[in-house]
C-alpha positions as CSV (number, residue, x, y, z in Angstrom):
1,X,8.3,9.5,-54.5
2,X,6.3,9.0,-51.2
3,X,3.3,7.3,-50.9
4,X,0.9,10.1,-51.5
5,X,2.7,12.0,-53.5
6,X,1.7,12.8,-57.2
7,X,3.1,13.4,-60.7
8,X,2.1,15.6,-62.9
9,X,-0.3,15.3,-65.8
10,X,2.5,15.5,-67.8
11,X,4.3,12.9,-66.9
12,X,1.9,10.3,-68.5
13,X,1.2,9.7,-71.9
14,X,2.7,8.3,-74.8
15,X,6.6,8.9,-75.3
16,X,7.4,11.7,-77.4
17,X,7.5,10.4,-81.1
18,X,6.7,11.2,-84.3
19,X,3.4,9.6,-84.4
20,X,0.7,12.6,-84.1
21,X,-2.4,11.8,-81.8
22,X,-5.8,12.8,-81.8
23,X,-7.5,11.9,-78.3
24,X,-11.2,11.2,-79.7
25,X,-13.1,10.5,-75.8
26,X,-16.2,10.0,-77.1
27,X,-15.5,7.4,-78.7
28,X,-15.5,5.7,-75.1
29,X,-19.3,5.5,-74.8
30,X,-19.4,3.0,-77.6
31,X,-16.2,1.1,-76.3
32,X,-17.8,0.8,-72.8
33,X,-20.9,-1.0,-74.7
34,X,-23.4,2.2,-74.9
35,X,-26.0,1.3,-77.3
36,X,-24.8,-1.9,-77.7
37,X,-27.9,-4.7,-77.6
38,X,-28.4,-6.7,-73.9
39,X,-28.7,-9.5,-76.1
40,X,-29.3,-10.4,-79.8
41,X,-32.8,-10.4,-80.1
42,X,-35.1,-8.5,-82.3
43,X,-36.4,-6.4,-79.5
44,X,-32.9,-5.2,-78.0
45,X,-31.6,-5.0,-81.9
46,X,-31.1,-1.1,-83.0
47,X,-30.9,-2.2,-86.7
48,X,-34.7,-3.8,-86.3
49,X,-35.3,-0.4,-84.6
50,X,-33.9,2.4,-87.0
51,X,-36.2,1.3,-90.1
52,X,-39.3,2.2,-87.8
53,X,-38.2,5.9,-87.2
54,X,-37.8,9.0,-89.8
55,X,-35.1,8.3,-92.3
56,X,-33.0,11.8,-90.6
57,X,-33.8,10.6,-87.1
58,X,-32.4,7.1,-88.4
59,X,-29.9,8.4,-90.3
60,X,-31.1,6.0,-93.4
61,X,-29.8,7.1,-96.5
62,X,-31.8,4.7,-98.6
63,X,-34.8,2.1,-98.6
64,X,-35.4,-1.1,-100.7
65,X,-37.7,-3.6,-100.3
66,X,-35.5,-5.9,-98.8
67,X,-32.8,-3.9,-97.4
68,X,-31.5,-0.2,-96.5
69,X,-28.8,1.9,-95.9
70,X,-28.0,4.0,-93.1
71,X,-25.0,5.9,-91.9
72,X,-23.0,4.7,-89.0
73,X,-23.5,6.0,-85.5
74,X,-19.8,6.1,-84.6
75,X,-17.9,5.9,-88.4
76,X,-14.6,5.2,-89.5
77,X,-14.7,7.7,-91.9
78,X,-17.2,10.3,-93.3
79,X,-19.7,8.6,-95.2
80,X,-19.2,5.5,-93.7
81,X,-22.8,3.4,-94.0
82,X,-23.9,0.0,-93.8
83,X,-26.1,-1.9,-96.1
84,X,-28.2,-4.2,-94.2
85,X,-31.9,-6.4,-94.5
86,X,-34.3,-5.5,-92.7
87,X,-35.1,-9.1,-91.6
88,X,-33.4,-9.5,-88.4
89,X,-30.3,-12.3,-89.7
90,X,-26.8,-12.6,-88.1
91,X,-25.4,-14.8,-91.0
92,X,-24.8,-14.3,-94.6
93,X,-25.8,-17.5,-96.1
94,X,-28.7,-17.5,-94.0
95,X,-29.8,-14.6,-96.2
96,X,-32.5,-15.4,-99.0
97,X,-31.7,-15.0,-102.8
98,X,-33.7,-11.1,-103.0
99,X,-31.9,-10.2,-100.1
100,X,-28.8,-11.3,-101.1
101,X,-29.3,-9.7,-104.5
102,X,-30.5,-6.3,-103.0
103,X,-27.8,-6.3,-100.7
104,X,-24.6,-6.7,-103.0
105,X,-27.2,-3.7,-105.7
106,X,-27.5,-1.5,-102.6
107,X,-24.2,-2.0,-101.7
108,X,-23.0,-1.0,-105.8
109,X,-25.2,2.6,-105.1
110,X,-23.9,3.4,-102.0
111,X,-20.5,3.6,-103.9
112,X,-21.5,5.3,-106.8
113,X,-23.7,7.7,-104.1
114,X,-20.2,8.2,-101.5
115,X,-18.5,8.8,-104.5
116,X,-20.3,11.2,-106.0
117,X,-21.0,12.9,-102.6
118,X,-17.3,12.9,-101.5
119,X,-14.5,11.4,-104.1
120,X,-12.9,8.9,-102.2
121,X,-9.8,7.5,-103.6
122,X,-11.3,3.8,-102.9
123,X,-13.5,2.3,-100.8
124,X,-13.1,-1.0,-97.8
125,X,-16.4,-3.3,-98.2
126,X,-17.0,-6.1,-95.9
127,X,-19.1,-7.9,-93.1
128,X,-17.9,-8.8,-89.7
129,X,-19.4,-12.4,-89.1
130,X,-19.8,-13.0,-85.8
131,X,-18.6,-11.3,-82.3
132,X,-15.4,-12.6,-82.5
133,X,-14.5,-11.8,-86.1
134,X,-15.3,-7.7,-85.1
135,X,-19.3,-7.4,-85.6
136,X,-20.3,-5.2,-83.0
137,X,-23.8,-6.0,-83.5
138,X,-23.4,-9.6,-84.5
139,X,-27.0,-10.5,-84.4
140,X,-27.9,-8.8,-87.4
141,X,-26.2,-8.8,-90.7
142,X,-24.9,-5.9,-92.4
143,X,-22.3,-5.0,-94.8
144,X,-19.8,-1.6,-94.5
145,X,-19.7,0.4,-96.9
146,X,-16.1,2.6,-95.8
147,X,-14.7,5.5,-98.1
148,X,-11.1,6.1,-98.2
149,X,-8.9,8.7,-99.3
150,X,-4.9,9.0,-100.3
151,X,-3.5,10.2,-97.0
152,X,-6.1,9.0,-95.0
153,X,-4.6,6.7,-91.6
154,X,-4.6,3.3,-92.1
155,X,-7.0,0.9,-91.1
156,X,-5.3,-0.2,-88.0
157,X,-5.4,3.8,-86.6
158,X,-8.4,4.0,-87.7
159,X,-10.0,0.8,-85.6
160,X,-7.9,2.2,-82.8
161,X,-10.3,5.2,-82.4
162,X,-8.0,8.1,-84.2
163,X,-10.2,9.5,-86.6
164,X,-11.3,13.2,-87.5
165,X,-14.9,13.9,-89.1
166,X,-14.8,17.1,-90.5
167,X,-18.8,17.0,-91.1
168,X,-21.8,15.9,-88.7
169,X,-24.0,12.9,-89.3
170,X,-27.2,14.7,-90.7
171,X,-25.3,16.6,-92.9
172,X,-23.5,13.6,-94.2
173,X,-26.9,11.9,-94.3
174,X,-28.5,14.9,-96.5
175,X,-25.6,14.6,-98.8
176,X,-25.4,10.9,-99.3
177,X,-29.1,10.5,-99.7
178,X,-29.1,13.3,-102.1
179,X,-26.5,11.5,-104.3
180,X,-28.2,8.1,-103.6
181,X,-31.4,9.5,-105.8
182,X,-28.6,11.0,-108.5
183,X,-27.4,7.8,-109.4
184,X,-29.0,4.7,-111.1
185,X,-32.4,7.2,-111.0
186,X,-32.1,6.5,-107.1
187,X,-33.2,2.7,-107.4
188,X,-32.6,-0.2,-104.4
């Protein structure tokens, strides 16, 4: 081919396989840093931010004293929230002994919430701690709360950006908030 000449569309892409693919674009916005903080201080962080708004403009599900849950902006899965303090802390042992303790309750509800709202086959828990271990926010704490199904991709697909969400946030926030107050009589 010349110097100006083009190939078609076609032409690029993955090679034909068995692997399905679901192109997910905006997804791109977060990968190019949107709504990522400048820097990690309480004024650029969006988790010091979101307790101050509405809990459906927020997308909180729940509200401790210490901590809350809210739903994640761009999720894994449906359902997908994070427990987190409301303090502004990036590590875990920095955390004092009522936050730590409302953190790992919360964390117990939002399972026995997701799985009442959905009936996931199991559930992925855990914290990023620090930039270079996956936190995208690394400047303030917070624990995923991820529900899973038989079937669903695996985790590496899933981190790839290759996920479906059959439902839209505020509806998954009305649901999970609804089962939140069904279980344990809707405590922290």
């Amino acid at each position: 081919m010349g110097e100006h000449d083009t190939e078609p569309a076609g032409a690029f892409g993955p090679p034909e396989d068995s692997m399905q693919r679901l192109w997910t674009p905006h997804r791109m916005v977060y990968i190019g840093g949107q709504d990522k903080p400048a820097d990690g201080s309480v004024a650029q962080c969006p988790f010091c931010r979101i307790p101050t708004r509405d809990d459906e403009t927020g997308l909180v599900v729940a509200r401790g004293r210490e901590c809350y849950a809210v739903l994640n902006l761009y999720p894994y899965n449906s359902g997908h929230l994070m427990v987190l303090p409301y303090r502004h802390v990036s590590d875990y042992v920095d955390l004092t002994p009522t936050e730590t303790a409302e953190l790992a309750t919360m964390t117990q509800t939002a399972v026995r919430a997701l799985r009442a709202a959905f009936a996931p086959a199991g559930f992925n828990l855990g914290m990023n701690q620090g930039e270079v271990a996956g936190a995208g926010i690394a400047a303030h704490l917070h624990q995923h709360v991820v529900p899973r199904w038989l079937g669903d991709a695996n985790f590496l697909p899933v981190v790839g950006q290759t996920k479906a969400l059959p439902e839209l946030l505020a509806e998954t926030r009305a649901r999970v908030a609804a089962a939140w107050d069904g279980v344990d009589g809707g405590d922290a």
